[in-house]
Steps between C-alpha positions, in 0.01 A plus 500: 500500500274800425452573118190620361379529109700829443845338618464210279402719217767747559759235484379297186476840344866557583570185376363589198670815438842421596502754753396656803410833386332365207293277713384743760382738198317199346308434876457869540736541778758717585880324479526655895158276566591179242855473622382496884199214450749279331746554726198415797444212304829372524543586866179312576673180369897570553559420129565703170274494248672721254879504340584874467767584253600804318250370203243413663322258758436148450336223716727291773364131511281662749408728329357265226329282735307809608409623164333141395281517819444874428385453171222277597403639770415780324360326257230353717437847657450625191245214426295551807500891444320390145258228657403744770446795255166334368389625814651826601404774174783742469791215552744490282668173387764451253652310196898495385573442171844526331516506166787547195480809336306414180231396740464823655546726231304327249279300617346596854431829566113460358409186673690603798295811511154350443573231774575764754203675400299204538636434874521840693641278789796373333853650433795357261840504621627504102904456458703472224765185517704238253357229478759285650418675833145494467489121520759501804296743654146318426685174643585725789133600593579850441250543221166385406525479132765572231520566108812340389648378157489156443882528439521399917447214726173479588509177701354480775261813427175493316476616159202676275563604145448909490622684184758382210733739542791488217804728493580698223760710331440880433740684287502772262329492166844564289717249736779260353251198661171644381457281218209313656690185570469329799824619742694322773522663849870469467549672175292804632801545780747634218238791455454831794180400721203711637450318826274551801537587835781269663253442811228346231454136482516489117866653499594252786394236340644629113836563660529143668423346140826720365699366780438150395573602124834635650430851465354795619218749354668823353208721635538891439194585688256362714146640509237436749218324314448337124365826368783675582738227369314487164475860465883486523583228263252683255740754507797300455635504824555104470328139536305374796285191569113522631224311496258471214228622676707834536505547131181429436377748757683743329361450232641478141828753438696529186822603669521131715556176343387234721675154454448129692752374673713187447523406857278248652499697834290798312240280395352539905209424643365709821327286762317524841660317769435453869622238736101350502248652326217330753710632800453867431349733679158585378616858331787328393303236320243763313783689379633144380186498321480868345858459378419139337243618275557616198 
């Protein structure tokens, strides 16, 4: 068997994006170059690793054997880079964090910027996921830390409170609801929606809550951010959900009527999670530490 660090990566990152050609872009590789190391990879052993079918690849039993042992084992590399970086200047270790899109866009950018300031020898490997997958992937050792809603399991993970992080309703200032009553998720569905960007976390996660209503979001238009989608319903273009701290970033507009929502699930909490706090690495741990302050 003869698989170094860029084989293992190149296959979890396949495994990640569903696909070959995905993967090899993600590990910087040509698909010529990606689709010849996994295929040495499976020669080496006389086993598939990977179920190819017309959408997509997924892992054989194999397959999913190898991307357990992967994951650690890059995990520990990844640990010893960091360790041995206190004594090499110029080395460069690194943190992942996934996070929900709130997170992100509202509340990260600053610290996240100041922190990498503060350690030149550092990099963040920042992605945007539902929480659902978050967890599974934190469980998974395929992240150090997460931001998730406190919507989803979280057993078996560590938890730290972050940000409250309630979900509200935006809609124009002359709209049949705008009467400054509280409104249920479900009677917003009757109404044309401003949503965002199917890929975000947010609409994932606003769409799933429809399903289990037994309907589906009438969205018009998706934009690509909660500026954009505010901007629109100012002008009438329809409803949309986002989270408080949105609006008040925004600042106070007289053409959006901002209204709580009914629904349990929009009264969220964010929180930091990690599958042991004590067990991560020691960048891992001080941007535990930045992020947990308030």
């Amino acid at each position: 068997m003869h698989f170094d660090l860029t084989d293992l990566r190149l296959y979890l990152n396949i495994l990640d994006a569903g696909n070959i050609t995905a993967g090899a872009s993600r590990s910087h590789l040509s698909l010529a170059a990606a689709s010849a190391r996994i295929r040495a990879m499976e020669a080496s052993l006389g086993t598939e690793f990977l179920q190819r079918g017309r959408r997509g690849v997924s892992p054989t039993p194999a397959g999913k054997a190898l991307a357990q042992h992967a994951r650690g084992l890059l995990q520990q590399a990844e640990h010893l880079r960091q360790d041995l970086a206190e004594y090499a200047r110029g080395v460069k270790g690194q943190v992942r964090l996934l996070c929900n899109t709130t997170a992100i866009t509202e509340y990260l950018p600053e610290p996240l910027a100041d922190f990498l300031c503060a350690h030149p020898n550092l990099d963040i490997d920042l992605q945007e996921l539902p929480s659902l997958r978050i967890t599974h992937a934190l469980r998974q050792g395929a992240a150090d830390l997460g931001i998730v809603s406190d919507a989803v399991d979280t057993q078996d993970l560590q938890t730290l409170a972050f940000r409250d992080d309630p979900l509200v309703l935006v809609l124009p200032a002359q709209h049949p609801l705008a009467d400054g009553r509280a409104v249920s998720f479900s009677d917003s569905l009757h109404h044309d929606y401003v949503g965002l960007a199917a890929h975000s976390a947010l609409a994932v996660y606003l769409e799933e809550q429809a399903l289990h209503l037994g309907l589906r979001m009438p969205i018009r238009i998706r934009a690509d951010g909660f500026d954009g989608v505010m901007r629109m319903v100012a002008r009438g273009a329809g409803l949309a959900v986002v989270p408080r701290a949105a609006v008040e970033r925004l600042g106070p507009d007289a053409s959006l009527t901002v209204l709580p929502l009914m629904e349990a699930w929009a009264q969220r909490k964010l929180l930091l999670c990690a599958r042991n706090f004590e067990q991560l690495p020691a960048y891992a741990k001080a941007l535990l530490e930045t992020l947990g302050q308030r």
